[in-house]
C-alpha positions in Angstrom: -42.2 40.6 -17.5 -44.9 38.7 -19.7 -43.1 37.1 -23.2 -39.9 37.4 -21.6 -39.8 34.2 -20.1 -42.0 31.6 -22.6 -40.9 28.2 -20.5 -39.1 27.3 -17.9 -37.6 24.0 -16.4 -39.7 22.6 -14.5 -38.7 18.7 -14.0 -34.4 18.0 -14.8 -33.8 14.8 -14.8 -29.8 14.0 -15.9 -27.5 11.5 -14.9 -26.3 14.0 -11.9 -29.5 16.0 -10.9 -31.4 16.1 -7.5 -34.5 17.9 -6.4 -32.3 20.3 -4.5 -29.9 20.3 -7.8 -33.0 20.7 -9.9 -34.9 23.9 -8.1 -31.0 25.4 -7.9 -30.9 25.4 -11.6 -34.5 26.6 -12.1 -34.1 29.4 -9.3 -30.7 30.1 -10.5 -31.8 30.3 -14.3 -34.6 32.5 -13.5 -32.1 34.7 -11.0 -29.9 35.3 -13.9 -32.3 36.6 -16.8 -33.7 38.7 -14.0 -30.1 39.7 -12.8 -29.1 40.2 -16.2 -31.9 43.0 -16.2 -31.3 45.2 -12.8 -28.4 43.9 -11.2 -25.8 42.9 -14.0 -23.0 40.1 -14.7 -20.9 40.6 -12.2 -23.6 39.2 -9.1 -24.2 35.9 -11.5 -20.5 35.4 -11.1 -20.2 35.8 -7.8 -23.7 33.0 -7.3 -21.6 30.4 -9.3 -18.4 30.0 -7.8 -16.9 27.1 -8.3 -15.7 24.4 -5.5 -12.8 22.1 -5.1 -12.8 19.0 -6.9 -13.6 15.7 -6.1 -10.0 14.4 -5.1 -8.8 11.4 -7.4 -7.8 8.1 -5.3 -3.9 9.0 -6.0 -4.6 11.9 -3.5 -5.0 10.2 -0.9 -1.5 8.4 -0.8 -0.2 11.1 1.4 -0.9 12.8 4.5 -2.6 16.2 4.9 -0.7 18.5 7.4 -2.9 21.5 7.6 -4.2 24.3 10.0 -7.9 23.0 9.7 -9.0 20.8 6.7 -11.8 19.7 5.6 -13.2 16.8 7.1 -13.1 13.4 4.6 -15.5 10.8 3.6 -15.2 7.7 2.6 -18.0 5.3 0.7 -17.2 1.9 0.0 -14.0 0.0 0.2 -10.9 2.3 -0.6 -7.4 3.5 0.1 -6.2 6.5 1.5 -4.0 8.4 3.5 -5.4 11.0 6.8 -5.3 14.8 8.0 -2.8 15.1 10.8 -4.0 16.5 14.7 -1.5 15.9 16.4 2.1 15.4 15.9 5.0 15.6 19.0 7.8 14.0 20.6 8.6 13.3 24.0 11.4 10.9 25.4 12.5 10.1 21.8 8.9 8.8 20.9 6.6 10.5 18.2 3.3 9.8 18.5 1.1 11.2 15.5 -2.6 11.4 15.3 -4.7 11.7 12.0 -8.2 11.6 11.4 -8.8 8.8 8.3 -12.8 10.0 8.3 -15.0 12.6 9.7 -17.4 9.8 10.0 -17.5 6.5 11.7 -16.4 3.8 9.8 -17.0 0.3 9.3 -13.5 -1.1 10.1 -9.9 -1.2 9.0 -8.8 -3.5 6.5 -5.4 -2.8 6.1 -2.6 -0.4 7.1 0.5 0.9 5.0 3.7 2.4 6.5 4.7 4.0 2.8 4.3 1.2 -0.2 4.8 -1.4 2.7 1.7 -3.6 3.9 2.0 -4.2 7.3 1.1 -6.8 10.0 0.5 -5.7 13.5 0.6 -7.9 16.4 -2.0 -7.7 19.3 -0.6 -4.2 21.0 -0.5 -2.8 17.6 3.1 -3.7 17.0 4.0 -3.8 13.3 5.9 -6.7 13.1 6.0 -7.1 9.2 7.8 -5.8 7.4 10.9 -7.2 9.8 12.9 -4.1 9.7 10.7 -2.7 11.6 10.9 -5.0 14.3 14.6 -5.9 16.0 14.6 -8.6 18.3 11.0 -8.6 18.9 10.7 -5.1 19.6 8.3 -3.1 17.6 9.7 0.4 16.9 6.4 1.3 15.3 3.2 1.1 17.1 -0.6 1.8 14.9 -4.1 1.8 16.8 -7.3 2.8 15.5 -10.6 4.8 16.6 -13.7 3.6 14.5 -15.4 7.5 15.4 -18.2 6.1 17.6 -20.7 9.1 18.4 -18.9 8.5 22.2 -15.1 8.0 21.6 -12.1 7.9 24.1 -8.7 8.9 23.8 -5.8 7.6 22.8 -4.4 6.5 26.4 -0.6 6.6 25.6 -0.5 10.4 24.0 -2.9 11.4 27.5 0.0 9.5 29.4 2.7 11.2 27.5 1.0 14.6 27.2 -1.1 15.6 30.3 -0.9 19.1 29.9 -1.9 19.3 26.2 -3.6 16.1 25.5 -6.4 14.6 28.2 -9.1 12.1 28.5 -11.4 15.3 26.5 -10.0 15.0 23.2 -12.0 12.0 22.6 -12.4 12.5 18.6 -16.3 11.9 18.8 -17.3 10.8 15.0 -14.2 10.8 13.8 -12.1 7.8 12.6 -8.6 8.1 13.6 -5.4 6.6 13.8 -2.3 6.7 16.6 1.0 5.8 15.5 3.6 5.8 17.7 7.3 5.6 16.5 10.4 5.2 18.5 14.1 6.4 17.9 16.6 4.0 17.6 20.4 4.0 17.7 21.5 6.3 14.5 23.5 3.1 13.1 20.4 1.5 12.7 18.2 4.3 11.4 18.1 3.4 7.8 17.7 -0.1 8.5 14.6 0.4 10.5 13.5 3.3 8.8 14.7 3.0 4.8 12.1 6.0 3.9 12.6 7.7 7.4 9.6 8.7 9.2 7.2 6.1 8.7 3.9 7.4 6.4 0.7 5.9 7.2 -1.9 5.5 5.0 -4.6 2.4 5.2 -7.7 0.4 3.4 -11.0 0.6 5.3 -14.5 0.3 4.9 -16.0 3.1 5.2 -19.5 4.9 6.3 -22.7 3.0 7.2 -25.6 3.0 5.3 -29.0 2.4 5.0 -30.7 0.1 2.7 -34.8 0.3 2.4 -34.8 -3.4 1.8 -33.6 -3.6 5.1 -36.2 -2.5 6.8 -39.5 -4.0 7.5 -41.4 -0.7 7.8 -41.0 0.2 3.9 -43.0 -2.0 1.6 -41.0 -5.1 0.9 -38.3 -4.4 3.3 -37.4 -6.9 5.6 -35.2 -6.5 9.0 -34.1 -4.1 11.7 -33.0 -0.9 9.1 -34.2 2.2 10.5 -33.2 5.6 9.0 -34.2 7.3 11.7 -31.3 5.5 13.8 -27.8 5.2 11.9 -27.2 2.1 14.8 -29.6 -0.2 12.4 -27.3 0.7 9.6 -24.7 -1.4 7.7 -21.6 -1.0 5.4 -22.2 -1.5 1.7 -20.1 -1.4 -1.3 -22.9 -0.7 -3.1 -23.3 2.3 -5.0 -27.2 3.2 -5.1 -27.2 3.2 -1.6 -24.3 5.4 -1.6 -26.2 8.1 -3.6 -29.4 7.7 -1.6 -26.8 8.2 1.6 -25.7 11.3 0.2 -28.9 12.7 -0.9 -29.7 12.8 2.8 -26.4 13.8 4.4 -25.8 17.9 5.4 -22.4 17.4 2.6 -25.1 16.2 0.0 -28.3 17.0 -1.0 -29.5 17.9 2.7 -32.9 16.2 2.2 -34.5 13.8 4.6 -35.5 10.0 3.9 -38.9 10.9 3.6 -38.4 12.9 0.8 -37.3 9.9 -1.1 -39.1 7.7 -3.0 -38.0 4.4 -1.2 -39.4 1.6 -3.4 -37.2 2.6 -6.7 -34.2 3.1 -4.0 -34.3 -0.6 -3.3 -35.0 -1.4 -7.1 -31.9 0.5 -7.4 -30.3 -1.4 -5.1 -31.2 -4.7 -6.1 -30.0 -3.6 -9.9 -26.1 -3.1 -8.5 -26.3 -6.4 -6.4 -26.9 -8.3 -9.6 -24.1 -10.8 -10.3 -22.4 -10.4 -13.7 -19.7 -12.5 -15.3 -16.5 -11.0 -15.5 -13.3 -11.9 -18.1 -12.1 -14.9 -15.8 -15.4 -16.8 -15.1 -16.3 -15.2 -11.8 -18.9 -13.3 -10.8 -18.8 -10.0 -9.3 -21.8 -7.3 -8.2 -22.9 -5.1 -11.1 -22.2 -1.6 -9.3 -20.2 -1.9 -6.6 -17.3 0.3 -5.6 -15.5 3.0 -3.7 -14.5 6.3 -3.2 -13.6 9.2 -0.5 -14.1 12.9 -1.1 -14.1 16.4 1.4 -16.8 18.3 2.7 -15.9 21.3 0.6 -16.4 19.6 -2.6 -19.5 20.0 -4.8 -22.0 18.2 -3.9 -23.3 17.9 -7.1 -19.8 16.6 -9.2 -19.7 14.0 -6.0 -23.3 12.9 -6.7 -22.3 12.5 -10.9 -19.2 10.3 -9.8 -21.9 7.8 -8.3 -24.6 7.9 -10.7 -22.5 7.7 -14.2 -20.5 5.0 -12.0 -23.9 3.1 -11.4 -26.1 4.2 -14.4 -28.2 6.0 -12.0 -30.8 9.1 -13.3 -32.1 10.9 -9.8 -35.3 12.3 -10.9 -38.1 14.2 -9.0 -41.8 12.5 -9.1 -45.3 13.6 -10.0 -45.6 13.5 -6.0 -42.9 15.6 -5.0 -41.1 12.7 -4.0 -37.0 12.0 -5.2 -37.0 8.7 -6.8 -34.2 7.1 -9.0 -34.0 5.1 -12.7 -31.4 2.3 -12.1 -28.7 1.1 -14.1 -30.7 -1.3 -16.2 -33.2 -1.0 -19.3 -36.7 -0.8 -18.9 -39.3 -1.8 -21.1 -41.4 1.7 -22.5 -44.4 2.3 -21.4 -44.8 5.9 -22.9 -45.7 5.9 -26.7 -45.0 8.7 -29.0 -46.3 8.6 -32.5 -46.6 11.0 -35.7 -49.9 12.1 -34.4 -48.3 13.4 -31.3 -45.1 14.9 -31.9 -44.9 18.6 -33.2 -41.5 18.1 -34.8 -39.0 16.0 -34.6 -35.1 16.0 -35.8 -33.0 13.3 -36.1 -29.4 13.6 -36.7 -27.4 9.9 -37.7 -24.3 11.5 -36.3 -21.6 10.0 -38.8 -19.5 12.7 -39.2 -16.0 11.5 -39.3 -15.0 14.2 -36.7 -17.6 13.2 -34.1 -17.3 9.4 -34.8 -15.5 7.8 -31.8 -13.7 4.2 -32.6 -12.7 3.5 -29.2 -12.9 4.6 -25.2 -9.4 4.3 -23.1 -10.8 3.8 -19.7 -8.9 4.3 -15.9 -10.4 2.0 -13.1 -8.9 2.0 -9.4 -7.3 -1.7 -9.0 -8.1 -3.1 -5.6 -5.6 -6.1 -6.2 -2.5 -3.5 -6.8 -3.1 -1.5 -4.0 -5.4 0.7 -4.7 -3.8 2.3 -7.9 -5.4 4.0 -11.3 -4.6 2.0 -14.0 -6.0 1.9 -17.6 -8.2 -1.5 -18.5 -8.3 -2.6 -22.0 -9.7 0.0 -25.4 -12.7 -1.0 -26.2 -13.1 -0.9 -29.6 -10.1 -0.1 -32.2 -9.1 3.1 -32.4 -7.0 2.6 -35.4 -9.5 1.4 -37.5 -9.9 4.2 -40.0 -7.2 6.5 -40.8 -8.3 10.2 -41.2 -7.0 13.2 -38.7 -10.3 14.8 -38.4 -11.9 11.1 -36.6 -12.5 11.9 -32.9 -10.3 8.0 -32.5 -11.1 8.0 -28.8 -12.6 9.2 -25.8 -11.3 8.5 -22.5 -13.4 7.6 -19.2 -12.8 8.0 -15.7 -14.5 7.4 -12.8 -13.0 7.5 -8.6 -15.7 4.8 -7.7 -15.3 1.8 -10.1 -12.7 -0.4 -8.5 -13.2 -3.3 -11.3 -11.8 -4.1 -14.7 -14.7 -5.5 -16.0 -17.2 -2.6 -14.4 -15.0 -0.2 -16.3 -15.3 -2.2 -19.4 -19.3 -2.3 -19.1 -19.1 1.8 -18.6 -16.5 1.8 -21.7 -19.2 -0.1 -23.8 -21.8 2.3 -23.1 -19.4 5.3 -23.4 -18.6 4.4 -27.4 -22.4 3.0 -27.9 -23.7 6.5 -27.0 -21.6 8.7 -29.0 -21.7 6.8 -31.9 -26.1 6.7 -31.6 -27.9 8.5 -33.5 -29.4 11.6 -31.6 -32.9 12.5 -31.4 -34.4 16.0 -30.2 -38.5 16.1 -30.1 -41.2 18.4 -29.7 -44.4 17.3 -28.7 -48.0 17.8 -28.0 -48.1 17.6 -23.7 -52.0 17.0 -23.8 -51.3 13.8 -25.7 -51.8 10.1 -23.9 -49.1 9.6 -21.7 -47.2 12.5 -22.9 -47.2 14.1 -19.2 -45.3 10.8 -18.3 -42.1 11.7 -20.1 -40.9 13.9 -17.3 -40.6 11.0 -15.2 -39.4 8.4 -17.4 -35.8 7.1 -19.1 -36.8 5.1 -21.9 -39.5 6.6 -24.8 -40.9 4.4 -27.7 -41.0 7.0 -30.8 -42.6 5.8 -33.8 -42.1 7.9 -36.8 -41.7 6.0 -39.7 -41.3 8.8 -41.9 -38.2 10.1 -40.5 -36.8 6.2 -40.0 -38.1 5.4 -36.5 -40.5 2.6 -36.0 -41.1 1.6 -33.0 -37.7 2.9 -32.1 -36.5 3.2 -28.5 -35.1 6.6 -27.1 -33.1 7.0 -24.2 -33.7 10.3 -22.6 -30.5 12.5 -22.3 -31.3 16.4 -21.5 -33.8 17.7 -19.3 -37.7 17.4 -20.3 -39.4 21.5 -20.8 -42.1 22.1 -20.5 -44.2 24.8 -22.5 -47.5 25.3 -21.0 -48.1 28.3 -22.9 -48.0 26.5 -26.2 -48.9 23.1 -24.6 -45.7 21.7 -25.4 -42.8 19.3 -24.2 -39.8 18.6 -25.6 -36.9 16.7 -24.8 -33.7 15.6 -26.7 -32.5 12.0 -26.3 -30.2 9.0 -28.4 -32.0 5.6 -29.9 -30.5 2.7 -28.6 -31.7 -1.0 -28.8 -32.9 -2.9 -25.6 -29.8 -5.0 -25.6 -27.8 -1.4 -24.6 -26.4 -3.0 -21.4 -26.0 -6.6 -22.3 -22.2 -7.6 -22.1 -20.1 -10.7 -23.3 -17.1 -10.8 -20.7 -15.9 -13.4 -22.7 -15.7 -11.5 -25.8 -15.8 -7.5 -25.2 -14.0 -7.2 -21.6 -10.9 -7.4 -23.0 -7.6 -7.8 -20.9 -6.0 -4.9 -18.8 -2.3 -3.6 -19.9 0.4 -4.8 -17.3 0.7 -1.8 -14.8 4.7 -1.2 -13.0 4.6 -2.9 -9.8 7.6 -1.4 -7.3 10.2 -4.2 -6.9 10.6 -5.3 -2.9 13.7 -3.4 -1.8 16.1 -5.7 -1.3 18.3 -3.7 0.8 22.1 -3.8 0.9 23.4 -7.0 -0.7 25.0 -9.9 1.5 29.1 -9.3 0.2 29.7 -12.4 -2.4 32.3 -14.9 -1.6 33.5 -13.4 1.1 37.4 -15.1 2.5 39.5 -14.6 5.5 43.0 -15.5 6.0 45.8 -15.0 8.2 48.9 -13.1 6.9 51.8 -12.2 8.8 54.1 -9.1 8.0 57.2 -8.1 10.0 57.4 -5.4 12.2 60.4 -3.3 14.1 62.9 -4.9 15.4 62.5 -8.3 12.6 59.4 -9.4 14.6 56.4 -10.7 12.6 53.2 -10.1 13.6 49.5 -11.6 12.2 46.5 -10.2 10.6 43.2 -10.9 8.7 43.0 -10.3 5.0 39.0 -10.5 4.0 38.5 -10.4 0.4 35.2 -10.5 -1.5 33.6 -9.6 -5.2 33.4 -6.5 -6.4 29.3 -5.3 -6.7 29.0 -1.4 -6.9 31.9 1.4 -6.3 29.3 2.9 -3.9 29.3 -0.2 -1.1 31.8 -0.3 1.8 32.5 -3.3 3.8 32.9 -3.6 7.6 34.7 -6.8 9.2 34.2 -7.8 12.7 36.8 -9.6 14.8 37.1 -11.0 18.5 38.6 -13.4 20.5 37.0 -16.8 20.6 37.4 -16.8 24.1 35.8 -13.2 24.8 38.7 -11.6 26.9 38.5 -8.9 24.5 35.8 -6.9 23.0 34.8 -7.0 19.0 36.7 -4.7 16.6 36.4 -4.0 13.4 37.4 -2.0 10.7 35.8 -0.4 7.1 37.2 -1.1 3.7 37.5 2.2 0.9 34.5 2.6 -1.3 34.8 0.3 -4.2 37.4 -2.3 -2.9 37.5 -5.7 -2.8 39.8 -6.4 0.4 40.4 -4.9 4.1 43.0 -6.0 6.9 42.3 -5.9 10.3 44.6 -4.7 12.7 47.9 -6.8 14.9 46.2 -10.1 16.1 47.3 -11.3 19.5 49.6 -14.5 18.4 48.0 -18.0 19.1 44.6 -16.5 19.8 41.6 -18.4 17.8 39.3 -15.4 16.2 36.0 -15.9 14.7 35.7 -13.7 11.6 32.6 -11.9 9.6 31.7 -9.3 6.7 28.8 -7.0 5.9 28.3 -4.0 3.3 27.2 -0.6 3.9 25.6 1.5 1.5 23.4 4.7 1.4 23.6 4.3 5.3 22.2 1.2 5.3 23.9 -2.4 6.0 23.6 -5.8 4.7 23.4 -8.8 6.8 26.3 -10.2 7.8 28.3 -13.4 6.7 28.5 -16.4 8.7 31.3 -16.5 10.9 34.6 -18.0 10.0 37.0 -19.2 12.7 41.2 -18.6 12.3 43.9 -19.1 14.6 46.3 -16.2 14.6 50.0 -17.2 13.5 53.0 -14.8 13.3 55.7 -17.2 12.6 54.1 -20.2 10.7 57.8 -21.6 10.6 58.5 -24.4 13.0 61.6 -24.4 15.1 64.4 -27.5 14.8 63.6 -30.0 17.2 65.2 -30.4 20.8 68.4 -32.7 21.0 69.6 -34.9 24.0 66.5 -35.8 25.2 66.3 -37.9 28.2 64.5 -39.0 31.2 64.7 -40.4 35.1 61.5 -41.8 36.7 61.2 -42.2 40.6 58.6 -42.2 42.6 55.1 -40.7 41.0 57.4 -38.1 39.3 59.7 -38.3 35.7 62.6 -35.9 35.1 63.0 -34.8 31.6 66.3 -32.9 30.3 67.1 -31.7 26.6 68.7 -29.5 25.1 67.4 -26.4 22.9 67.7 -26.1 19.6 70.2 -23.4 17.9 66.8 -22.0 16.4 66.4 -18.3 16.6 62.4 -19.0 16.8 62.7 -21.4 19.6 59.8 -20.6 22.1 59.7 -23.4 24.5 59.2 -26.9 24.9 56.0 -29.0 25.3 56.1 -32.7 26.8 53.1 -35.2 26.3 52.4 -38.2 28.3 50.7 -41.6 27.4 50.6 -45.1 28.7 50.3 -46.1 25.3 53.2 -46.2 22.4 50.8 -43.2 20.4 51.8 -39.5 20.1 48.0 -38.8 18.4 46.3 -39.3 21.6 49.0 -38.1 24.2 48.2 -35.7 26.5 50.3 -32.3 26.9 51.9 -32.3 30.5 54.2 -29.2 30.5 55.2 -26.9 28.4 59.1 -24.9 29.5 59.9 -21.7 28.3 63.8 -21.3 27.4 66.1 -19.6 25.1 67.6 -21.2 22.0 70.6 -23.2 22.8 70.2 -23.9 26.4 70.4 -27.3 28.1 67.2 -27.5 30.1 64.8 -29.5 32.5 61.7 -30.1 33.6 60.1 -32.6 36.3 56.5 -33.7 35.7 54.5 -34.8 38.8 51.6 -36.5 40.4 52.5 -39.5 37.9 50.8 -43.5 39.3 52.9 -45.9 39.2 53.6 -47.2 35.6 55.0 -47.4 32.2 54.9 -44.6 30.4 55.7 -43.1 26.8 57.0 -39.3 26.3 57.4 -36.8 23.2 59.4 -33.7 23.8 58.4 -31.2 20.6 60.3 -27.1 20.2 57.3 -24.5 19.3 57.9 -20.8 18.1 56.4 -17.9 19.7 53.2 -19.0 17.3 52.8 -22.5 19.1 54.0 -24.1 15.7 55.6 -27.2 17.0 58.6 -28.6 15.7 59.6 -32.4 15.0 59.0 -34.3 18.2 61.6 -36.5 20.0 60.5 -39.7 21.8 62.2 -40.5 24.9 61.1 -44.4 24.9 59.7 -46.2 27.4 59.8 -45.4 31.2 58.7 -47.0 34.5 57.3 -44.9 37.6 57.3 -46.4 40.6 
């Protein structure tokens, strides 16, 4: 079809194109004029569906429970949750398996059980956060699989699962996790588990990569790298290797290492290791960072997250040969001049409605967890005050896991649309023309039209007319300086993003008393109880108090308050019995911690009978006879009699104590007395062992 087709793309070079990327839009250009021809619109449709999406990094705070998903990859340092395998109980234990990558990984920096960091002791045990763990038992157990090329199972779910679960289901290449969660009593459930089932999610490093600079075969390389064995490989955070990992990898560009032009891989490489100063004085890499993504998603949107993220431009050589213009400026070495250009158009681009004042940016924050947060506007987008200004443009990127590598992509974001835009036709038998193809940076001079020795960054693809002997290419002028940065003066400082307060749990009740209060019963009897009292916090809590015997010949009781009060009795108290006493709050189905103790002697009749009357005593031989007579109390109990050699009640000892009615004359003869003199007290109690006055009998002699 001669005239049809005057030029085609022969070279793209963009800030997401590969080889493979490149021939799929030449092939698929040419496919659709010629489908548009003989086979019609609806077969171009059907060649250009679209696929998923790179996920974001929120989407990987949760769990995937699918039939069969997609298997995960993770580059860099990053957050995520994992696809679930395997999920059953046996014997009140639930053990869960999830796949974290479909790769193996480097290692795993950190778990999660929900918002929660956890610390795991050497079985795995997560003994931090403490609710987790009661009395040094771990109710929640986490080991890992890196995804060697040979794994084993996960012992425990074999042992637990014989029939459905064996020594087979090794998870080769895949990086999983076991977490094994045990029932506990259903008092405690909330307490142990406030969110219920535990939900894992973790921080690792992920996939290993090769780096040419590594490896002394390559010119310049240095060490054991070999990208014929992933063994040699190591993990990197940084981001050219990342892409070069991916151009070579069946989810990427499918292309094999010697297809790549290795020298400008390590230049690459050594551009994002560059130290650059950062807001606080420190110095961080240039293009380092992180991300995950599936299988199913485009390989060529996953391959654009990395290069805008690194200021990458993946371009195919004269040679045939994939090779890659790093994230810095480079000095021109293709001249175009009046003599050599066909036409050229220049457009200042200062229309108010394209003008942009300033670039909101969203990094992921390693120090918060892992979240997407927005760093600081560069520029001012309220600097001119018109509806029809463009005020800002927003930029996004799953990889960049700094404030200040944000900032630098901000910068470059607002520099470029504000430049003025160049598009130029040229002559392609011209010096160094045929260069332009493989090149970022063009000096244009064309003083006519305002450009003298003015640089051009390339920002379309280059055609090529060979009919006409043409190439043109459209691009913006920018100054060499386009990626210096001040931190100091143009980073800015990041908004303050909502960090979830620690739950606190139940609160501790808040001056919490216990007393003893008597109340009489049938028959004129009094009988004692505990009266707890405590502030008032939320209608919602309700208080439990706990009582038992000092002496533990009785079990622990207790009893719950109404929602909203601010008191609770217990129930009859066993009269003269010491209790220790305590208090805790419920709420939601959850329960404080509980008070300390407080210790109260039961007392039903806290008055004190009248004292015994016609007290007296006969000594004989290692034995004393005392007589007295009751008093005409109806409380009387009984009488107690201490002993001491010594003219001092304070430190007498008790001797005997005789039950009687009220009124009665009554006696009592003390034994196993040595020979002596001795000094006795005779005092009345009530059925509460409140004593009444005592009555000395004077001096005695036992022979």
């Amino acid at each position: 079809m001669p005239g049809i087709i005057d030029s085609i793309a022969l070279i793209v070079s963009s800030l997401a194109t590969t080889t493979f990327a490149a021939n799929a839009l030449y092939l698929g250009t040419y496919a659709a004029i010629t489908a548009g021809l003989t086979l019609g619109a609806s077969f171009i449709q059907g060649a250009f569906a679209s696929k998923p999406e790179v996920p974001k990094p929120d989407d990987g705070s949760y769990n995937l429970k699918q039939s069969v998903p997609s298997l995960p990859y993770v580059l860099g340092r990053t957050k995520k949750g994992s696809d679930y395998v395997f999920l059953e109980e046996v014997g009140g234990v639930a053990y869960h398996i999830m796949v974290w990558a479909g790769h193996r990984i480097q290692g795993y920096v950190q778990h999660y059980l929900h918002d929660d960091k956890v610390t795991l002791n050497v079985d795995g045990g997560v003994t931090d956060p403490g609710h987790y763990d009661k009395d040094g038992v771990s109710f929640v157990h986490i080991k890992t699989k890196l995804g060697l090329n040979a794994e084993t199972a996960h012992s425990e779910v074999v042992t637990a699962f014989p029939t459905i679960w064996n020594n087979n289901c090794r998870g080769d290449g895949l990086a999983s996790v076991m977490m094994k969660v045990a029932t506990v009593d259903k008092k405690e459930f909330l307490d142990v588990f406030p969110n219920q089932m535990p939900e894992h999610s973790a921080v690792g490093d992920g996939a290993r990569l090769y780096d040419p600079r590594k490896d002394s075969t390559q010119a310049g390389g240095s060490g054991s790298h070999r990208y014929t064995n992933q063994n040699t490989w190591e993990f990197s955070k940084n981001l050219s290797l990342m892409r070069l990992w991916h151009l070579c990898h069946p989810v990427g560009g499918k292309m094999s290492y010697e297809n790549m032009h290795l020298p400008d891989w390590a230049n690459a490489a050594n551009v994002c290791d560059q130290n650059v100063t950062n807001r606080t004085g420190g110095t961080e890499k240039r293009y380092h960072g992180g991300f995950w993504f599936r299988a199913s998603n485009d390989p060529i949107e996953v391959g654009r997250i990395m290069d805008e993220a690194a200021e990458m431009v993946v371009y195919e050589r004269a040679d045939g040969k994939i090779g890659v213009h790093a994230g810095e400026f480079v000095t021109p070495d293709v001249r175009l001049t009046a003599n050599s250009i066909f036409s050229i158009r220049v457009d200042k681009n200062k229309r108010r409605a394209n003008t942009v004042l300033g670039v909101r940016g969203r990094y992921v924050n390693t120090a918060k967890d892992y979240i997407t947060e927005d760093a600081a506007i560069y520029g001012d987008p309220y600097a001119v005050v018109d509806d029809n200004t463009e005020r800002t443009r927003t930029f996004e990127n799953a990889a960049i896991q700094s404030h200040n590598h944000c900032q630098r992509k901000q910068k470059l974001t607002f520099v470029r649309a504000n430049a003025r835009k160049v598009s130029v036709v040229a002559d392609y038998t011209a010096d160094g023309v045929r260069d332009i193809p493989y090149r970022r940076f063009v000096t244009v001079h064309y003083p006519s039209r305002g450009l003298a020795e003015a640089t051009v960054e390339i920002t379309s693809s280059v055609t090529i007319d060979l009919r006409n002997m043409r190439i043109s290419f459209s691009g913006i002028l920018v100054s060499p300086s386009l990626y210096d940065f001040n931190a100091a003066t143009e980073e800015g400082e990041p908004g303050e993003s909502v960090e979830p307060l620690p739950d606190s749990g139940v609160p501790v009740p808040v001056d919490f008393a216990a007393s003893i209060q008597t109340e009489v019963v049938s028959g004129g009897a009094t009988a004692a109880y505990i009266n707890a009292t405590w502030d008032f916090v939320a209608s919602t809590l309700t208080y439990e108090l706990e009582y038992d015997r000092t002496s533990g010949s009785t079990g622990v009781q207790s009893v719950f308050s109404v929602a909203g009060a601010t008191q609770v009795r217990s129930g009859y108290l066993v009269d003269g019995e010491e209790y220790r006493v305590r208090l805790r709050a419920w709420g939601g189905g959850s329960k404080s911690e509980w008070t300390d103790y407080v210790l109260l002697t039961a007392t039903a009749d806290p008055v004190a009978p009248g004292p015994v009357t016609g007290v007296s005593v006969t000594p004989s031989a290692g034995q004393a006879e005392f007589q007295w007579t009751a008093p005409n109390s109806a409380n009387y109990f009984a009488c107690r009699i201490y002993i001491n050699t010594v003219n001092d009640l304070g430190t007498a000892t008790l001797a005997a104590t005789e039950y009687g009615p009220p009124s009665a004359t009554d006696l009592r003869v003390v034994t196993s007395l040595t020979a002596g003199t001795y000094y006795a007290w005779l005092r009345s109690i009530n059925p509460s062992g409140v004593e009444g006055t005592a009555v000395a009998t004077g001096s005695f002699v036992v022979t």
